[in-house]
N, C-alpha and C positions, 0 to 999 in steps of 0.2 A: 523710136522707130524699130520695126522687125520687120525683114527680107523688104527694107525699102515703101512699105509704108505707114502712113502716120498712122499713131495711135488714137488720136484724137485731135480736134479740130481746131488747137491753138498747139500743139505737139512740136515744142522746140520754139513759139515766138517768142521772144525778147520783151518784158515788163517791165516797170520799175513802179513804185508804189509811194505817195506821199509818206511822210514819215509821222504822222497821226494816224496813222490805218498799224494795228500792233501785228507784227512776225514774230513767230516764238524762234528761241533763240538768237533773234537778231536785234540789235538794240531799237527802241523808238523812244525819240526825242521830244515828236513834237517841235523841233530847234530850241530847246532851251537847256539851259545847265543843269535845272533843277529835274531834270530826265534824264542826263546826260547818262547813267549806269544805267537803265531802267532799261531790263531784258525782260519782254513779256513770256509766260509761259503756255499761252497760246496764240494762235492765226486769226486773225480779223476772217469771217465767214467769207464776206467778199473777195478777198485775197486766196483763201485755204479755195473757192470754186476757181477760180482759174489757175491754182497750180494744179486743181486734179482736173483739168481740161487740158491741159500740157505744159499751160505757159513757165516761163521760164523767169524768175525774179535773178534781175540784173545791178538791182540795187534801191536805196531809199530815196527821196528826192526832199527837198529844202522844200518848206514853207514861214512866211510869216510867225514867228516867237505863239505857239498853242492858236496857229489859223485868225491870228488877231491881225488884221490889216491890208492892204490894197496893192503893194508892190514886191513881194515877198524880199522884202528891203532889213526887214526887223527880227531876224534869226542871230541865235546865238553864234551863228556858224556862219554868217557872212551874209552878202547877197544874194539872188540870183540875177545871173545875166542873162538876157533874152539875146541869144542866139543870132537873131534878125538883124542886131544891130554891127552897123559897121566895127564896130570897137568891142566886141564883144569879149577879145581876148585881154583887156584892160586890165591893167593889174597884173600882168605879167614884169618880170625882171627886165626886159627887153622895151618895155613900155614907157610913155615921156610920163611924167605927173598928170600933164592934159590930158592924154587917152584916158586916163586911170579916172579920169572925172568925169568924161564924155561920153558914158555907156546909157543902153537903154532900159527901162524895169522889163520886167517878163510878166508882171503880175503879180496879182495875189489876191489869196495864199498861195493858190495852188501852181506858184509860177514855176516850181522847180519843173514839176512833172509836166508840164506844158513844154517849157525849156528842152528838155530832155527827151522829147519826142519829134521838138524843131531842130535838133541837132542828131537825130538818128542816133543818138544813144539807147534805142527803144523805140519798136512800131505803136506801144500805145502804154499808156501811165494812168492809176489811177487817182483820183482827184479830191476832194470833198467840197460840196458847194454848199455855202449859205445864205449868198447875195449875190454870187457873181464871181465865185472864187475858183470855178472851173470855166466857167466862159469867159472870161474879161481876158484871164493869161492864155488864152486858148488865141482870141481873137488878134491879141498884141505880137503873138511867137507865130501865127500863120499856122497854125494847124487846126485840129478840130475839136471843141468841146462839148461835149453831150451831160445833160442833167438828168438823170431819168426822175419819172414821178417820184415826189418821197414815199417812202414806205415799203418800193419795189425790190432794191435791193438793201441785204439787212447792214444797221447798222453797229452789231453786236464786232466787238473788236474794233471799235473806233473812237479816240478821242476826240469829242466833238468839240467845236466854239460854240455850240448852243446846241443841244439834246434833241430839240424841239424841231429843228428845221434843217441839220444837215442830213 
């Protein structure tokens, strides 16, 4: 911002990024071990246009172990919890063994970043769809998920589950 207004039209909002979309500098996992060090040395296109729109990357978000699966449950790095559910904070030290069982999926893959836009971590997160892997955790966490036509935005800087159709 200078003298009070925006630069541009995402200028200061709050993103977060599935973590198969690659950030240079920043590590991307994909949620598995065998990426666990893998620092890309450049920005998925998608990503690199909305940090020069303003947006603001707040962090990466969990999916499903390389976008393989339906309730972003099979990550090297644990679950994701869907926000919506009563028990969401499950798994806390303060928590009975029942809670810890009694939570709900958020989706998948793309449930982190769903997750994390139903918990105001983030006005909006980006996704990868290849079946249903930005609508379903979208639908499940109460917020919105949009697919655009494929092809529209690039998928250069993205580790896909299928080449073909994310």
């Amino acid at each position: 911002r200078r003298h009070g207004r925006c630069l541009s039209p995402l200028d200061g909002i709050p993103m977060a990024v599935k973590d198969n979309l690659t950030t240079k500098g920043i590590p991307t996992t994909c949620a598995s071990n065998c990426l666990k060090d893998f620092v890309p040395p450049y920005t998925a296109t998608a990503v690199q246009r909305l940090l020069d729109a303003g947006a603001v990357l707040v962090g990466k978000t969990n999916l499903d172990e390389f976008a393989i699966g339906v309730g972003t449950t099979m990550s090297a790095f644990g679950p994701s919890f869907n926000p919506c559910s009563k028990t969401a904070r499950a798994g806390t030290s303060q928590s009975s063994s029942t809670e810890r069982d009694n939570w709900h999926v958020a989706g998948g893959s793309s449930g982190g970043s769903a997750a994390a836009v139903a918990a105001d971590f983030c006005s909006f997160a980006l996704g990868t769809d290849t079946g249903g892997s930005v609508r379903t955790p979208a639908s499940l966490c109460g917020v919105v998920g949009l697919k655009p036509t494929y092809g529209r935005p690039s998928r250069y800087g993205l580790i896909p589950l299928a080449s073909s159709l994310d």
